[in-house]
N, C-alpha and C positions, 0 to 999 in steps of 0.2 A: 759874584761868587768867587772866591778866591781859589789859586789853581792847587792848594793841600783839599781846599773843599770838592771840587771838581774832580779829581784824582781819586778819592774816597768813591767818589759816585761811579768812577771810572771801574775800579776794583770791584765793587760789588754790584756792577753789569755785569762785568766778567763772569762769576764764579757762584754768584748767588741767588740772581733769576734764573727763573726755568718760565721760558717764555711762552703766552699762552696765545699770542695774536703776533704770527708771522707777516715781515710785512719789508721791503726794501726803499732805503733813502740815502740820495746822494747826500755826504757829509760838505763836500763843496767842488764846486767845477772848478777846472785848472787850478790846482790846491798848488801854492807855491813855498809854501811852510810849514813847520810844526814850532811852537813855541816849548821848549823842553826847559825852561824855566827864566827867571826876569830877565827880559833884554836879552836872551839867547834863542837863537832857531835852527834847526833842519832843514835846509832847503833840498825838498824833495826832485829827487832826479827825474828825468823828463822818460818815454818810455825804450830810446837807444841807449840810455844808459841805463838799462834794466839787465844787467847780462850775465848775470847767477843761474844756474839751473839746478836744483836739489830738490829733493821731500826729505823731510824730518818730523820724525813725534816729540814730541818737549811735552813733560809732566812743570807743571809752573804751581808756586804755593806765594802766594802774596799775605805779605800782613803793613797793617797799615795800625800805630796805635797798639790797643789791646785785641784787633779782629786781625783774623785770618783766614782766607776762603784758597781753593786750591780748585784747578782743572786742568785739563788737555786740549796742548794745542796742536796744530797740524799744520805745518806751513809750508808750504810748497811757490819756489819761485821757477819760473821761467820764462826768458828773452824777453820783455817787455810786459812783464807782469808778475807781482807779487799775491799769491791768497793765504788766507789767516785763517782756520775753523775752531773754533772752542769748544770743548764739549766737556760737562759736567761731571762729576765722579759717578752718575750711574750712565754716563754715554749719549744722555740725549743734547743734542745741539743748542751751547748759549749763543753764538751768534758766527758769523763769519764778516771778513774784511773782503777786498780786492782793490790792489789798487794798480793803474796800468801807467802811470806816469802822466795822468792827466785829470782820473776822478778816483777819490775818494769816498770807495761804496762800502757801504754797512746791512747787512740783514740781522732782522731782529726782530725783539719787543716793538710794535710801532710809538711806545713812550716811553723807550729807553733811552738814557744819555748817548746816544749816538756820537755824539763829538768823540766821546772814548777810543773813536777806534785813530785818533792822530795820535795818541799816546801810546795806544799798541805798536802801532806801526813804527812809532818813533822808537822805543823798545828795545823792537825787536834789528833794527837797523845797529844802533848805539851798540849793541850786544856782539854783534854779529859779523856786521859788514867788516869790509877791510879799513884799516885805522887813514888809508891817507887817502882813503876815497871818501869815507865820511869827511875828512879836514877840509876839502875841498867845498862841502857842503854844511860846515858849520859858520854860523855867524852871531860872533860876541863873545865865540869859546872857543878851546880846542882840545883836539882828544890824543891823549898819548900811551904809550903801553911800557908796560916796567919792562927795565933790560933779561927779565926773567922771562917775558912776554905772557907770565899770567896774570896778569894786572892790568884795566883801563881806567882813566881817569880824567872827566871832562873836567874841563876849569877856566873858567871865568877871570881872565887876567891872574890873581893868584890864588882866588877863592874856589876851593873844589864841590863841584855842584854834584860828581855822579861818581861812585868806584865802583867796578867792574873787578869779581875776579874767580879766576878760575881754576879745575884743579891741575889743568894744563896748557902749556900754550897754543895748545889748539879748540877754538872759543865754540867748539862746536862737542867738543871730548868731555863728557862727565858731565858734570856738577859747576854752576855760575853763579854766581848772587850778586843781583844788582842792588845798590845802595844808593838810594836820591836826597840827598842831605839834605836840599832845600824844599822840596815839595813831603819828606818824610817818610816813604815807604821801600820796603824792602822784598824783591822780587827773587825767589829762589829758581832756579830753573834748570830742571834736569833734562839732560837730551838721551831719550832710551835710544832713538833710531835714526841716521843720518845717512842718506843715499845721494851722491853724487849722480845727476845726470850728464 
């Protein structure tokens, strides 16, 4: 399966089932990477370097192609753990993440593409985190931010794989749209609610 085909299956877990057989599965024990596209990785932080504390609501609209699905996400980090909830435009729950710097948990559909949730999570990181603490943990790329600071953009020696941008330099303020040139889709992401813990 190639990862524009997988990503497709990824997005419409997201936003387009409404799951009728609740069920949890580890996506993988001691998960040491996410591949964010050819010959590049995430290597996911272990759970001491987990040390964000926040909740935020983020309204997300993804299209991929001629489709477009949209839902709510709810993410909340804290000291040693990251969670993800999605929930559908009438509120009922498409799935939730968690991940503690060691496993890579998903609840859901029990035949849904599960793997999706290393691409959420990769994401929502790429999106988010701070620029020189993801560098540290990219490999075969790296991520940099416009001297405006509302702009990211990973890149592959000179080849740019991902842009990143926003309506401020603070990557949590307004309006983002992620742009994945090489896997093809485009991730809109509005942040209604951002609480600092």
């Amino acid at each position: 399966m190639t990862s524009t085909r997988t990503h497709l299956l990824v997005l419409a877990a997201l936003a387009v089932v409404i799951f009728v057989s609740c069920g949890t599965a580890i996506i993988r024990k001691d998960q040491q990477r996410i591949a964010i596209a050819n010959d590049v990785y995430l290597v996911l932080p272990q759970a001491n370097e987990l040390n964000e504390s926040f909740n935020a609501i983020q309204a997300i609209a993804a299209e991929y192609e001629d489709r477009s699905f949209s839902f709510e996400a709810h993410l909340e980090a804290r000291p040693g753990r990251i969670t993800i909830v999605a929930l559908n435009p009438l509120g009922a729950a498409l799935f939730s993440i968690t991940f503690d710097g060691t496993t890579l948990e998903a609840s859901g559909s029990a035949d849904a593409q599960l793997v999706s949730a290393e691409y959420v999570l990769a994401d929502v990181l790429l999106a988010h985190w701070d620029v020189d603490w993801l560098n540290q943990r990219l490999e075969g790329a790296s991520i940099e931010t416009a001297q405006t600071g509302d702009e990211r953009f990973v890149t592959r020696q000179e080849d740019l794989i991902m842009g990143i941008s926003y309506e401020s330099a603070d990557p949590w303020g307004g309006t983002a749209k992620l742009t994945h040139i090489e896997r093809q889709y485009v991730l809109h992401i509005r942040t209604a609610e951002f609480t600092s813990k």
